[in-house]
Every structure is written in C-alpha cells, then in structure tokens.
C-alpha positions in Angstrom: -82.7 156.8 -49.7 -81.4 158.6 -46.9 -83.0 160.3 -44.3 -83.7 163.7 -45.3 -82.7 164.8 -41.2 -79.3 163.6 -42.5 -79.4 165.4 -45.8 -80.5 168.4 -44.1 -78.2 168.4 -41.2 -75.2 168.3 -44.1 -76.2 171.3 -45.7 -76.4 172.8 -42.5 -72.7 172.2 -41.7 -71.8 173.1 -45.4 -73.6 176.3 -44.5 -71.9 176.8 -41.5 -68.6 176.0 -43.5 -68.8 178.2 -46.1 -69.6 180.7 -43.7 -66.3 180.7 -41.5 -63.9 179.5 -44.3 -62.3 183.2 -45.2 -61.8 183.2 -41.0 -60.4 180.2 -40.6 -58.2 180.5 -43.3 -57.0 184.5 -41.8 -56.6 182.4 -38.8 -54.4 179.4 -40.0 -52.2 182.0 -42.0 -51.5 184.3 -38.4 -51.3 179.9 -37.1 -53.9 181.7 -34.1 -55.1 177.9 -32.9 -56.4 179.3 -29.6 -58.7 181.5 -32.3 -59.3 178.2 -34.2 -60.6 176.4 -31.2 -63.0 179.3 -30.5 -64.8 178.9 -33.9 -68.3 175.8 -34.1 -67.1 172.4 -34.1 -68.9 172.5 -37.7 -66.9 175.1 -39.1 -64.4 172.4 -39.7 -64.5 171.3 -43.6 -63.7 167.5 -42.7 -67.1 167.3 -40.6 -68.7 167.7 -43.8 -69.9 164.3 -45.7 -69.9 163.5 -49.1 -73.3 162.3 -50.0 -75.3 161.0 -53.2 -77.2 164.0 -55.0 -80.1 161.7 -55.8 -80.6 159.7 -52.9 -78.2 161.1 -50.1 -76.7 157.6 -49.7 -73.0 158.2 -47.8 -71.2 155.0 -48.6 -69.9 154.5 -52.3 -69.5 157.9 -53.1 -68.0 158.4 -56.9 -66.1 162.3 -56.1 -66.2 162.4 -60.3 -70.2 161.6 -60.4 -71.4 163.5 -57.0 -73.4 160.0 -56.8 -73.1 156.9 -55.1 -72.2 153.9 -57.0 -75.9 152.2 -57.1 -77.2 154.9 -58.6 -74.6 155.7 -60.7 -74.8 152.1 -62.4 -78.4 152.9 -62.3 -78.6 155.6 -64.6 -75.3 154.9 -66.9 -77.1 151.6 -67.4 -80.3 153.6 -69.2 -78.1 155.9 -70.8 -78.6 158.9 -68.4 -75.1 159.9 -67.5 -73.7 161.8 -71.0 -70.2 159.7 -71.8 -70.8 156.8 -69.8 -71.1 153.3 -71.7 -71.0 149.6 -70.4 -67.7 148.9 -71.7 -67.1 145.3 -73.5 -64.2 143.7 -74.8 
C-alpha cells in the first residue's frame, strides 16, 4: 500500500489539472507559451501518475484495469474482476 501522502498529493494535481485544462488548451491553440509558462508546474497533465485504485501502488500499472498488476492477479484469481479467467491450454 502506498502512502496515502502520495495518493493524496495525486489527486491534488489531478485537481489542479482539471482545473486549468480548458486554459491551457485556449492557450496551446493561440501557441501563447509565455502564457503556458505562467500557469502551476502541476497544471501539466504528464505530472500526473497513474496509480492502483486499491492500493495506490505506481509501478505495474494495467491502463485497461485502473490496477496494478499484483492486485489485479489478486482478484482475477478469486473471480473478482467480471470476464477475467486464468486461461489454460
């Protein structure tokens, strides 16, 4: 599990991203960098991290899942995840 001051300090800079997205996009479109520069270094979407739903873990992050891989074979492996079998051939 991560710490929850990580977890927290992501959905700060998701805030903070959602917040100035219709800007930075106005700004992008006029290509006003010198306007770009002025925004928070957080307002940036690729300061953002992709993290775990369940246990905020970073690293083997499954995009499809929103989980990391650990938990992932976790709960497909007790028939949690709808769709998901152990395949076998």
């Amino acid at each position: 599990m991560a710490k929850s001051s990580w977890i927290t300090r992501n959905a700060r800079k998701q805030r903070t991203v959602n917040k100035y997205a219709k800007l930075r996009a106005k700004l992008k479109a006029e290509k006003d960098y010198d306007g770009l520069t002025m925004l928070p270094r957080d307002a940036s979407p690729t300061r953002l991290v992709n993290r775990c739903e369940v246990t905020g873990r970073r690293r083997g992050y499954l995009r499809r899942f929103r989980m990391s891989r650990i938990t992932f074979r976790e709960l497909a492996s007790h028939g949690m995840i709808p769709g998901v079998t152990k395949s076998s051939w």
